[in-house]
C-alpha positions as CSV (number, residue, x, y, z in Angstrom):
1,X,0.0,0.0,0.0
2,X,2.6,2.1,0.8
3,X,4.0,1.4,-2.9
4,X,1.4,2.8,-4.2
5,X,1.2,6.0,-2.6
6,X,5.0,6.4,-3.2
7,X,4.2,5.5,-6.5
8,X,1.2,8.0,-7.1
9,X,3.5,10.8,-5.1
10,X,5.9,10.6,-7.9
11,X,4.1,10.4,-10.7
12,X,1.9,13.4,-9.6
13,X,5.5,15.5,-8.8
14,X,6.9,14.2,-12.0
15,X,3.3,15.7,-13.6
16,X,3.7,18.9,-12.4
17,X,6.9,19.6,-13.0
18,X,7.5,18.3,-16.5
19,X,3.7,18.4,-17.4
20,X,3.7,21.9,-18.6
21,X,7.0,21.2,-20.8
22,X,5.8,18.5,-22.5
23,X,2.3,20.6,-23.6
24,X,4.5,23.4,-24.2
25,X,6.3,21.3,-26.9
26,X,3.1,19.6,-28.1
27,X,2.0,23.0,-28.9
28,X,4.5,24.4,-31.0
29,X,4.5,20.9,-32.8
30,X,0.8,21.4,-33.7
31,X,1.8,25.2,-34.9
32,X,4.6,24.3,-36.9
33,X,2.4,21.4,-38.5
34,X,-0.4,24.5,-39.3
35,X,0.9,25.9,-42.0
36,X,1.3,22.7,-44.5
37,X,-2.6,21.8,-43.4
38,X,-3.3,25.1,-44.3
39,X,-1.4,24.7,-47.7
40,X,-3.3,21.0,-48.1
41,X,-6.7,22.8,-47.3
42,X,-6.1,25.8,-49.8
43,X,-5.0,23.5,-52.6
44,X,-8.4,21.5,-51.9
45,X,-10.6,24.8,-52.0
46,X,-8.5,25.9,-55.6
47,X,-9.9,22.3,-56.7
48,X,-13.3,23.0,-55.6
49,X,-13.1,26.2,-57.0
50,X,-11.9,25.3,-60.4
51,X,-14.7,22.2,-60.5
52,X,-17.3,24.8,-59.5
53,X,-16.0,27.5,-62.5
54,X,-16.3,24.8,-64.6
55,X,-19.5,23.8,-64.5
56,X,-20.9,27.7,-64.0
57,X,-19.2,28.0,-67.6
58,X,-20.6,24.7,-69.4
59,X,-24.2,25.7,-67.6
60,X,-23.7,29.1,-69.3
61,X,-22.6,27.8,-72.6
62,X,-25.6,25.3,-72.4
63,X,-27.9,27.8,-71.4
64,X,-26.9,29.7,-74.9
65,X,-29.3,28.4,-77.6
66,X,-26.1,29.3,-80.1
67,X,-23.7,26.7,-78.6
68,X,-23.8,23.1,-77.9
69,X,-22.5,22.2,-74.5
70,X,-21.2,18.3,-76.2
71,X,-19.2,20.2,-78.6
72,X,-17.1,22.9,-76.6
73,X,-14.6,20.8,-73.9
74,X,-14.4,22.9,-70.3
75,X,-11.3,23.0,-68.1
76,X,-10.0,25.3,-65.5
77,X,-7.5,25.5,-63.2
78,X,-6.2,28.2,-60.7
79,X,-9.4,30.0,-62.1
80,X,-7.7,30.2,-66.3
81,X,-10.7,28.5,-68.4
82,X,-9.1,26.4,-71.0
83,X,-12.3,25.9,-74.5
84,X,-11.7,23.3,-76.8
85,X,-14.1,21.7,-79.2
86,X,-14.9,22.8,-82.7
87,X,-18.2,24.8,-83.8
88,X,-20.1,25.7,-86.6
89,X,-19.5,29.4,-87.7
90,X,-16.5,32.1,-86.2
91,X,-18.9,33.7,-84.3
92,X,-19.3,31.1,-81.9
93,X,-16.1,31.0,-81.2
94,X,-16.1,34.8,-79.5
95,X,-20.1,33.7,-78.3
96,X,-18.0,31.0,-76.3
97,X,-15.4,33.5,-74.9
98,X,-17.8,35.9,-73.8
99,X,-19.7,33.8,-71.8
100,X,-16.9,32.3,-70.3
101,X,-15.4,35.6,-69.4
102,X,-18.8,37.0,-67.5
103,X,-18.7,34.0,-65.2
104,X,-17.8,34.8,-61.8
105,X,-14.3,33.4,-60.8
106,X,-12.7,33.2,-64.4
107,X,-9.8,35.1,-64.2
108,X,-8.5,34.3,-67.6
109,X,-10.1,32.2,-70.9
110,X,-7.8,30.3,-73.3
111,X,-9.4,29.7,-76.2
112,X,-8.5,27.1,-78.7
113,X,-12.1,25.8,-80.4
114,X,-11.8,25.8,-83.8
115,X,-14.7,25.9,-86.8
116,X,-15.4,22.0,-88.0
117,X,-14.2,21.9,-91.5
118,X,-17.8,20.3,-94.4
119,X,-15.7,17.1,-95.4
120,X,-18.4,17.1,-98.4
């Protein structure tokens, strides 16, 4: 019995004298670790955002009774639309552009759809 008091005595000396330097270590551990989370979490969000910016722009090219959605290619990243695809006439090529450019988040639009060519 007496063991165990001796026992207990130490351990609760030993926890209050090296308790608070072991959460103080913990702590700046969990800081330090903060930042590449952080930098994880932000890449995630950029994803998000790009997969959201792409489908506001193929939502407003479908909406656009001059376009067809299945023939104009959509992809984004770090908010730069990338069109590809082919259409019928030049116009739709700029019709494409514009739209793309008036959705929120698109901070750039590279365009490289092309007019099909009449194999006749």
């Amino acid at each position: 019995m007496k063991n165990l008091r001796l026992t207990s005595l130490i351990a609760g000396i030993f926890a209050v004298t090296f308790g608070p330097a072991v959460i103080a270590a913990n702590m700046q551990d969990t800081q330090t670790e903060q930042p590449q989370e952080q930098s994880a979490m932000d890449k995630a969000g950029d994803y998000i955002d790009d997969a959201t910016i792409t489908t506001k722009v193929k939502s407003t090219i479908l909406g656009s009774e001059a376009l067809n959605v299945l023939e104009i290619n959509v992809e984004t990243q770090d908010g730069v639309v990338q069109l590809s695809g082919f259409v019928s006439e030049t116009e739709d090529i700029d019709t494409a552009e514009r739209l793309a450019r008036n959705v929120e988040g698109v901070k750039d639009v590279e365009n490289d759809i092309q007019v099909k060519s009449d194999a006749s």
